[in-house]
C-alpha positions in Angstrom: 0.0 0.0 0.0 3.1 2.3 0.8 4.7 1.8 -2.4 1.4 2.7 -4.3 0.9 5.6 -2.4 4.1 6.4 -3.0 4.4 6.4 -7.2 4.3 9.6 -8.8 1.3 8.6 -10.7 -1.0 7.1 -8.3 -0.1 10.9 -6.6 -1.3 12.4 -9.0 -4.6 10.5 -8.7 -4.7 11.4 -5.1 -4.1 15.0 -6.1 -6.5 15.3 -8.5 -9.0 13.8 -5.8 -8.5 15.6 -3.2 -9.0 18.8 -5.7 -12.4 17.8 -7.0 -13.7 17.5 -3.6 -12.1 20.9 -2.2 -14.1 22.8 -5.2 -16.9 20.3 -4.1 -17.2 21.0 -0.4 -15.5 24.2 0.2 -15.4 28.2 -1.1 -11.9 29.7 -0.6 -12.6 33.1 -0.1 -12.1 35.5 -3.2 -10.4 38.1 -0.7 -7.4 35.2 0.0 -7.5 33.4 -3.0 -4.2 33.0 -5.2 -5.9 33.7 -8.7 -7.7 37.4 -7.3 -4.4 39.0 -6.9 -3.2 37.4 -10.3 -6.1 38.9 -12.0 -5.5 42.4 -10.5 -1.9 41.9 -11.8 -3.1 41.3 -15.1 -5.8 44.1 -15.5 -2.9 46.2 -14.1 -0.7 45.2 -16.9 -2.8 45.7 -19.6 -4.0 49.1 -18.4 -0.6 50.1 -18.0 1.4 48.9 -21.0 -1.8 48.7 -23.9 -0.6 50.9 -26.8 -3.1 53.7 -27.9 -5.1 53.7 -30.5 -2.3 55.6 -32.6 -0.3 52.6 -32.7 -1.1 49.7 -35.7 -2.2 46.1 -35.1 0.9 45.3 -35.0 2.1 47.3 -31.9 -0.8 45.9 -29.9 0.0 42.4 -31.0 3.8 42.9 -30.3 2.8 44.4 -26.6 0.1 42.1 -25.9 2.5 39.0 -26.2 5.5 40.9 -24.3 3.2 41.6 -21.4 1.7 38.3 -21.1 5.3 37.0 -21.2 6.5 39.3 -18.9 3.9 39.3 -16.5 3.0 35.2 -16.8 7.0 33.4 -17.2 8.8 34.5 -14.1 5.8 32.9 -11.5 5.3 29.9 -13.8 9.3 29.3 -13.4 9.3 30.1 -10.3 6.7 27.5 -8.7 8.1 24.6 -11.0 11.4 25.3 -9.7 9.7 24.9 -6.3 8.0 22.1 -7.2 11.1 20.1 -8.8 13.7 21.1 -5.7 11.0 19.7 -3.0 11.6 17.0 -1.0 7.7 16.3 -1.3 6.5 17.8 -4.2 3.2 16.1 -4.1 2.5 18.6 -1.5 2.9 21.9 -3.8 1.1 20.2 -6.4 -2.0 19.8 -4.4 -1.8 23.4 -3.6 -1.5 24.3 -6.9 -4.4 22.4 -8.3 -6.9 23.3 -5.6 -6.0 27.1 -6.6 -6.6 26.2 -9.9 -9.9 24.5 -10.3 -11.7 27.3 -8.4 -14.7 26.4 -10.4 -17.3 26.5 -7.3 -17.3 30.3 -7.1 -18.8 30.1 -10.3 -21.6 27.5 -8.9 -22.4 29.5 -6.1 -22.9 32.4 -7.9 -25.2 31.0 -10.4 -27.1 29.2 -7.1 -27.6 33.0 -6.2 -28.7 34.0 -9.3 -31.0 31.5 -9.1 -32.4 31.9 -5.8 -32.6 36.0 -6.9 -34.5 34.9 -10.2 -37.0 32.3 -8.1 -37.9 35.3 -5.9 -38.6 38.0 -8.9 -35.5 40.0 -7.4 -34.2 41.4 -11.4 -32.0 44.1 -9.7 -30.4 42.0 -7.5 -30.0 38.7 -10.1 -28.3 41.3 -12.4 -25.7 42.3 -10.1 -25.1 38.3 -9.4 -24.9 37.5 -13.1 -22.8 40.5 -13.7 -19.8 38.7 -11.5 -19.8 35.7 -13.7 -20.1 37.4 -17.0 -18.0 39.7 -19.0 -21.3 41.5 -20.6 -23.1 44.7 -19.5 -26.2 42.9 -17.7 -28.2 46.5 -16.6 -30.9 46.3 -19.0 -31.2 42.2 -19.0 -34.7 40.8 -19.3 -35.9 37.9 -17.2 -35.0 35.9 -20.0 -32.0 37.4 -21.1 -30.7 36.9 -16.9 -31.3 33.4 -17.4 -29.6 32.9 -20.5 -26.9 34.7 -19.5 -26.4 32.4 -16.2 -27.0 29.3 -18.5 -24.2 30.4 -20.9 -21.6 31.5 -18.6 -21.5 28.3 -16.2 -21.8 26.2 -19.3 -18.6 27.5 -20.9 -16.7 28.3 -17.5 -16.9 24.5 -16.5 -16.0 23.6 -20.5 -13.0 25.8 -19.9 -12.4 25.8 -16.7 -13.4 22.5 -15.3 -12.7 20.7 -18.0 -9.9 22.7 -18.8 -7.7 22.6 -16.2 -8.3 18.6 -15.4 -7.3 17.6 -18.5 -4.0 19.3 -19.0 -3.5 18.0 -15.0 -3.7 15.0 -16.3 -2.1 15.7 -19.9 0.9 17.6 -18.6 1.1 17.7 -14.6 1.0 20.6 -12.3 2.5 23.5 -14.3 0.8 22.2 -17.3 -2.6 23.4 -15.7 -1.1 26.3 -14.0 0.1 27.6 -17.8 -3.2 27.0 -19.0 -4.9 28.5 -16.0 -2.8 31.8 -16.4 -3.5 32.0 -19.8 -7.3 31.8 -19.7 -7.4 34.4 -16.7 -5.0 36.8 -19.1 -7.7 36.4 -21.6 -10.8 36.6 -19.3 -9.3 39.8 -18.2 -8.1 41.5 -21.5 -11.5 41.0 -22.6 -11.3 41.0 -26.4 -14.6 43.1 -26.2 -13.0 46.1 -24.4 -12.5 48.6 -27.3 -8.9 49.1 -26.1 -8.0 45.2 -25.9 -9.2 44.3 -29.7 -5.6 44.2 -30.9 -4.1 43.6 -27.7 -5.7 40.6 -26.4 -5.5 38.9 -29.7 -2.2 36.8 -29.3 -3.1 35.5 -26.2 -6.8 35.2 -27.4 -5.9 32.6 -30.0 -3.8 30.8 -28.1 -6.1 30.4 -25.9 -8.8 29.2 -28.5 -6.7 26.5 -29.1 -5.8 25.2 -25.8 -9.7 24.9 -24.8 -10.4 23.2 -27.8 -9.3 19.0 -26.6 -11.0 19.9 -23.4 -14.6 21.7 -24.1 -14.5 18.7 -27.3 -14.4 16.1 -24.3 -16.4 18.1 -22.0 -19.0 18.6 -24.6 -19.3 14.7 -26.0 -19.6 13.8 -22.0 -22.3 16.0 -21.4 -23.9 14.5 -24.9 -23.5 10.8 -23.1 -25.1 11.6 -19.4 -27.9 13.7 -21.2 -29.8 14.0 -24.7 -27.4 13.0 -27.3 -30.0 12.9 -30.5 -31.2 16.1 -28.9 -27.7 17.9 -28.3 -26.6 16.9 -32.0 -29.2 17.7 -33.9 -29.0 21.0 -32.5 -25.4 21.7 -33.6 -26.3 20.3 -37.3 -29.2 22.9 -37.5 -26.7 26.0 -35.9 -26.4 28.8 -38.3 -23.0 29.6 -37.5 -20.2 26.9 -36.8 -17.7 29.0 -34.7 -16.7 26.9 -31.2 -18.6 29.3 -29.2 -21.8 29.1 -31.2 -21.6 25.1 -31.3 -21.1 24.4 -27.6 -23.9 26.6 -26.7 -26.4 24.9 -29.2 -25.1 21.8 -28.0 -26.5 22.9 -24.2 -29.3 24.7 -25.9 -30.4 21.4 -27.6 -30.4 19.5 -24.4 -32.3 21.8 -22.8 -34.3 22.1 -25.4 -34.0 26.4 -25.1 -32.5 29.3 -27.1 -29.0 30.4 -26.1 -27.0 32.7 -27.9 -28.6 36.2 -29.1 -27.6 39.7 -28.8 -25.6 40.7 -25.9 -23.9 44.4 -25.1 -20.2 44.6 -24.3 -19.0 48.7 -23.4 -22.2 49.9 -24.8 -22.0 48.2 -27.6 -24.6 45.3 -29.5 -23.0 42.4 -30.8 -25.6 40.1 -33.0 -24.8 36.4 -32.3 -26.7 33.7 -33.7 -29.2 32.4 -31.7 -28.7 28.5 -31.4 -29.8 25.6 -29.2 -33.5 24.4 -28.8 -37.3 26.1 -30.3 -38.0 27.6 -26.3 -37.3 30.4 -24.5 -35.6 30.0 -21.1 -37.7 29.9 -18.0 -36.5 29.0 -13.7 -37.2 25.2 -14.6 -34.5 25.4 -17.2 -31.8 27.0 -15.4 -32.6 24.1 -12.4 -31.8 22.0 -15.2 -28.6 23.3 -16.5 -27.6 23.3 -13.2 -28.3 19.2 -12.8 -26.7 18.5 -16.0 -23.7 20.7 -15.1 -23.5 19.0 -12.1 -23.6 15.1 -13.6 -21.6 16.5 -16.1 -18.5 17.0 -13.2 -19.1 13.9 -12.0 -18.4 12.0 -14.6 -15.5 14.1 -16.0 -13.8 13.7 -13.0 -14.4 9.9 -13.0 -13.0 9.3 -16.9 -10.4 11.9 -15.8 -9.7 9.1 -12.5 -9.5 6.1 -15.0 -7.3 7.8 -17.2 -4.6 8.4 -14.4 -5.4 4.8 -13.6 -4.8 3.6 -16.7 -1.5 5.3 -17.3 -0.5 4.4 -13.6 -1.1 0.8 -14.6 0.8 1.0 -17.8 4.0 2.7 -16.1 
């Protein structure tokens, strides 16, 4: 029993493990938490070293990937250094990973949002779906409060969730961490901004391809525990085929709602495509995302668990 505890790999099993149920059972505070102060460091950077608008594409490209660098290379070194010099490594890397898969704050804001929406509070529901969203949520509708709840757990645990478990378990500790940094950067140079258009892009796209292998396998599991005939033929009849616009007909057709739509980012409209299911959202949908969401966890976490398994087995 020693020597299985022991191996690097079934470690990693335990790691992983004792992450999922941290997020499961407990809410570090935002006010303490790791990743707040990173994302202050971020915003900080961008504000601080974004080119103005006199300055070509290019400039904002060049600056963009210089910050990011700047900002994101040092700490990355810095904790796999730590991580590779201590004497019990697994240690820091269950530190690390239950810092990184802070997906619960996201839960328990939706479960306020929910609890704001089942009492007919609208002011007070905005202000809980404007801290899980990057859109302007003032002027929401009951509908569009639910959609945009729906939407933003849905991707967050495709990206996040998903996201950092499988590059855990693809490429350790500072593999997640990486990946974590990167989507925070580009969470919080929000392409939207006016001022981050150029900016943002380089990590932007770098980021579209590192969520791809994990929102593909976070989708297709949510497809298996749910409505697959439903969830498919919904991304067959979307109008557009962008990633964005696929995952959310793939929820919407399992739901059997509308997602998708115009939303307003700094004052502005942006048309997207509405996709999904032939209803609008109601409360009884948004309980249902929620249980979906929810099975959906489980049973990443359990093929991410066999996979470790397997490759502990193997080695």
């Amino acid at each position: 029993m020693t020597e299985v505890i022991s191996d690097p790999q079934y470690q990693s099993l335990l790691v992983l493990w004792l992450a999922i149920a941290v997020d499961a059972l407990w809410r570090w505070p935002q006010s303490t938490h790791p990743l707040t102060l990173m994302r202050y460091l971020v915003l900080q950077m961008g504000r601080k070293v974004v080119p103005s608008r006199d300055f070509g594409p290019s400039q904002h490209y060049i600056s963009g990937s210089l910050a990011a660098l700047v900002l994101l290379a040092p700490l990355v070194v810095c904790i796999a250094i730590l991580v590779y010099m201590a004497q019990y490594p697994v240690f820091f890397e269950a530190i690390i990973l239950v810092s990184l898969l802070d997906f619960g704050y996201q839960r328990q804001q939706y479960k306020k949002v929910l609890a704001s929406v089942g009492r007919n509070k609208k002011s007070l529901a905005r202000e809980m779906v404007q801290t899980i969203t990057a859109r302007q949520c003032n002027s929401l509708t009951d509908i569009g409060i639910a959609k945009a709840a729906i939407e933003s757990l849905w991707l967050k645990f495709l990206y996040l969730y998903c996201g950092v478990i499988f590059y855990f378990v693809v490429a350790g500790p500072i593999g997640a961490l990486i990946y974590r940094l990167l989507l925070l950067t580009s969470w919080q140079w929000h392409y939207r901004t006016p001022s981050m258009a150029f900016f943002a892009k380089p990590v932007r796209k770098l980021v579209y391809w590192l969520t791809l292998p994990p929102a593909a396998i976070g989708g297709l599991i949510t497809l298996l525990i749910s409505h697959p005939v439903k969830g498919i033929s919904a991304i067959k009849r979307a109008s557009v085929k962008d990633k964005t616009s696929l995952l959310l007909a793939l929820m919407g057709g399992v739901l059997g709602v509308k997602l998708g739509g115009p939303a307003i980012y700094a004052n502005k409209k942006i048309r997207y495509a509405r996709v999904g299911g032939v209803n609008e959202v109601k409360y009884s949908h948004m309980l249902k995302a929620k249980s979906t969401i929810t099975l959906a966890m489980i049973a990443t976490s359990a093929f991410a668990s066999l996979t470790l398994l397997a490759m502990a087995v193997a080695l």
